[in-house]
C-alpha positions in Angstrom: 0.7 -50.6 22.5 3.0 -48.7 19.8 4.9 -45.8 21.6 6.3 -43.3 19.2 9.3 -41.0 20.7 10.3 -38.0 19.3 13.1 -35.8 20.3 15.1 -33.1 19.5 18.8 -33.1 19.8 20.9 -30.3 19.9 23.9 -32.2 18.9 27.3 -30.5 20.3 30.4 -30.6 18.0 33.5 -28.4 16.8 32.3 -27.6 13.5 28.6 -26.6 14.5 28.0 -25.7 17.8 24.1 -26.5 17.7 23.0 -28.7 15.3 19.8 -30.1 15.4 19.1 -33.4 14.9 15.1 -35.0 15.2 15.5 -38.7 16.6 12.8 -40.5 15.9 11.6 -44.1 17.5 9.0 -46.9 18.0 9.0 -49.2 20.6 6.2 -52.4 20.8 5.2 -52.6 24.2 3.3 -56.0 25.2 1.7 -54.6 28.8 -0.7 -57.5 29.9 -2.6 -55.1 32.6 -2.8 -52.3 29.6 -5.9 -53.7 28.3 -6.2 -51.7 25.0 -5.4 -53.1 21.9 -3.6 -51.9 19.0 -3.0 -48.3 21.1 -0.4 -45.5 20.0 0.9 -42.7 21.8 3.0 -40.0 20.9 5.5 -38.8 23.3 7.0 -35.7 22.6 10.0 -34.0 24.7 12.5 -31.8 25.0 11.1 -29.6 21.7 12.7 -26.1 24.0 11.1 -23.8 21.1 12.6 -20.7 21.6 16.4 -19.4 21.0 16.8 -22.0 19.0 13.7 -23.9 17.3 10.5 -21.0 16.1 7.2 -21.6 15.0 8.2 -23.2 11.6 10.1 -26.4 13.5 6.8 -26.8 15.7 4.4 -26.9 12.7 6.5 -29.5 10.9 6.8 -31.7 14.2 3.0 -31.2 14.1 2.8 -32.9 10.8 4.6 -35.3 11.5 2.7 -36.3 14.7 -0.5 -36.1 12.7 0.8 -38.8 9.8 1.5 -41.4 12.2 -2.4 -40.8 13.7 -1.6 -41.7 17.0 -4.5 -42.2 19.6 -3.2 -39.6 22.0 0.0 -37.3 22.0 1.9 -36.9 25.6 4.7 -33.8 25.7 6.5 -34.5 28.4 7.9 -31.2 30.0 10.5 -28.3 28.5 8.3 -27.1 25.3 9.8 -24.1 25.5 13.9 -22.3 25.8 12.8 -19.1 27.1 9.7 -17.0 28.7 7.2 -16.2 26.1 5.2 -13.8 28.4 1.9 -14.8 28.0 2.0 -14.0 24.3 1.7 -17.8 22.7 1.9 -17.3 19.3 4.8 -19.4 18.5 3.0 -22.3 20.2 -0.2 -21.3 18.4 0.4 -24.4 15.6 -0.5 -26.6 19.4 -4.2 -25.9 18.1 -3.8 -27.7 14.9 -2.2 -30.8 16.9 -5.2 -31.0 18.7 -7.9 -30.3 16.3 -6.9 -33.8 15.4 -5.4 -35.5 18.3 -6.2 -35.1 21.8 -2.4 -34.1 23.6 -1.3 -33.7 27.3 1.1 -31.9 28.9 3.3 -31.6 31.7 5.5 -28.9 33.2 9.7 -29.7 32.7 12.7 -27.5 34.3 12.2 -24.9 32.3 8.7 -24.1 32.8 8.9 -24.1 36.2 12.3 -22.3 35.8 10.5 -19.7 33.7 7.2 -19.2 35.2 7.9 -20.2 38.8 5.9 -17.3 40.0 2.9 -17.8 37.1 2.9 -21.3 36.2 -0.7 -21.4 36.2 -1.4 -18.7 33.5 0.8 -20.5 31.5 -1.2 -23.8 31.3 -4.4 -21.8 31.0 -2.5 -20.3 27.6 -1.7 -23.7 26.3 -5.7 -25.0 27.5 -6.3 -22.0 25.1 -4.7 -24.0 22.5 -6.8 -27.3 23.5 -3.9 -29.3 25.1 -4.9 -30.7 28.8 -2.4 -29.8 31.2 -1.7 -32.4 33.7 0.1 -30.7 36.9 0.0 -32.9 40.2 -2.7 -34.5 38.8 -4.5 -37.0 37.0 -7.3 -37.4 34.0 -8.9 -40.7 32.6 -8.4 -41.7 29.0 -11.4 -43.2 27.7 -11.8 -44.1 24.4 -15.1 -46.5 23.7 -13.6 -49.9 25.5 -10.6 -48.3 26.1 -10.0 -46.7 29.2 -6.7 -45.9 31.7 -5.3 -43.0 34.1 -3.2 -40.9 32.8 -1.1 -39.0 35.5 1.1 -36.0 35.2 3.1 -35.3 37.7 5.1 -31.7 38.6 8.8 -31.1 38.3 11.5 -32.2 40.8 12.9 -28.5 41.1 9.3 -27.1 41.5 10.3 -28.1 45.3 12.6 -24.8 45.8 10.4 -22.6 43.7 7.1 -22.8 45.7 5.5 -25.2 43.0 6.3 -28.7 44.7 5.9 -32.1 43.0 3.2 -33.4 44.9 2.9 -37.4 43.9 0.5 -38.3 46.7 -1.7 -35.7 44.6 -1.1 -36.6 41.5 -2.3 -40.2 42.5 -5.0 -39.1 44.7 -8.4 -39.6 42.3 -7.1 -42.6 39.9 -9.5 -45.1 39.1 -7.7 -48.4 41.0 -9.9 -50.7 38.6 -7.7 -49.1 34.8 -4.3 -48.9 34.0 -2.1 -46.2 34.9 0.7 -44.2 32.9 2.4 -41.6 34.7 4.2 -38.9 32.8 7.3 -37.2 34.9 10.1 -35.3 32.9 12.9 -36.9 34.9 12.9 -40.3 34.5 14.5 -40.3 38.0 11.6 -39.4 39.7 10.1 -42.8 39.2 12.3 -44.1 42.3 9.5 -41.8 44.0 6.9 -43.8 42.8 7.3 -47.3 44.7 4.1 -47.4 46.5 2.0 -46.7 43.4 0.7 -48.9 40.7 1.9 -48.1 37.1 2.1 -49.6 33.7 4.4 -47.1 32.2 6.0 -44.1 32.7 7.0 -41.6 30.2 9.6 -38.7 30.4 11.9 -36.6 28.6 14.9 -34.4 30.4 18.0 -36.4 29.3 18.1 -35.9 25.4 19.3 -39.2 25.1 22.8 -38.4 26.8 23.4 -35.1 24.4 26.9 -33.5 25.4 25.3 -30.2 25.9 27.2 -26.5 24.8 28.4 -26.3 28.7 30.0 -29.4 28.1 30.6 -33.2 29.7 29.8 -31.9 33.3 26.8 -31.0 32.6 25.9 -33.8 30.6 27.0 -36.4 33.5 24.9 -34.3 35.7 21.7 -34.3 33.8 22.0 -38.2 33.0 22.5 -39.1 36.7 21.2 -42.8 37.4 20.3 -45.3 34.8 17.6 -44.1 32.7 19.8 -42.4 30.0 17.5 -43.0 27.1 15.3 -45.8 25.7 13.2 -48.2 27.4 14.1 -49.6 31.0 12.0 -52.4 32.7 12.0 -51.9 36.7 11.5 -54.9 39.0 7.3 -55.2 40.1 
């Protein structure tokens, strides 16, 4: 398997405050129970279009996700900086993506944050735009003789907002004969995961470590624990 990670940094420094910075990275992955050969996915995180980042940034992340022709593209929580209402149109360039490549989704802090009382209507807008939206739940990928579970599970602080993580859910109808990748946007949450069997799990939330505009606190905070960026093997 080829796994492709994309972020975007919002690199804090004296001169300019928010620069950003696309980090781009492939990783070989040899998974002996991942049975499908020469696979690529696409993760995608942390993008927070918005205040920052408009339409124009999304279309050429688009592009770029396209040339590489992955077999699936995962966006793994916080698309978005602030609440769009349910006018979409900056994420419209979403339906080009996946005119071409079939993408999932799940929900990160700022999602739930933003539409704690609506989160639904939010992934119907972005089913509008063809991506399938993965919330305590789980979907097979099946692809000719290639064929896994692909689980998406909600965000940690959906717990205080009325829109729980709910893992037992999110595991509930996985075929136990395939594969499984779970996507989380904490990287974290995988400690919540011990009784489950899964290949890998993708996330996003910790921009690789970023001192943020608020400063080192917050960035200690946010990179608790010791999945700060890259890949991390856990003991079977």
């Amino acid at each position: 398997m080829l796994l492709f990670q994309k972020k975007n940094i919002m690199k804090h420094n004296f001169i300019s405050p928010w620069k950003h910075i696309t980090k781009k990275k492939y990783i070989n992955l040899d998974i002996t129970k991942f049975s499908c050969q020469d696979y690529t996915i696409v993760n995608l995180s942390d993008i927070h279009i918005g205040y920052y980042l408009d339409k124009s940034f999304l279309e050429s992340l688009i592009k770029d996700v396209i040339d590489i022709s992955p077999n699936i593209c995962v966006i793994t929580g916080d698309l978005i900086s602030y609440n769009l209402g349910f006018n979409t149109d900056i994420l419209s360039p979403l339906k080009y993506l996946t005119q071409h490549i079939p993408t999932y989704f799940i929900v990160g802090n700022h999602e739930i944050g933003l539409y704690k009382d609506n989160i639904g209507e939010f992934l119907d807008e972005l089913t509008k735009l063809g991506v399938y939206t993965l919330f305590n739940q789980s979907t097979i990928v099946n692809e000719g003789k290639c064929a896994f579970n692909l689980v998406g599970v909600g965000e940690a602080i959906g717990n205080k907002y009325g829109v729980p993580m709910d893992i037992d859910k999110s595991f509930k109808d996985i075929d136990k004969n395939l594969a499984t990748i779970v996507l989380v946007h904490r990287p974290n949450s995988i400690r919540f995961f011990e009784k489950y069997p899964f290949v890998l799990s993708l996330s996003g939330h910790n921009h690789g470590g970023q001192i943020t505009k608020v400063g080192l606190l917050s960035s200690v905070i946010r990179n608790q624990g010791k999945f700060l960026s890259g890949l991390k093997k856990i003991e079977e």
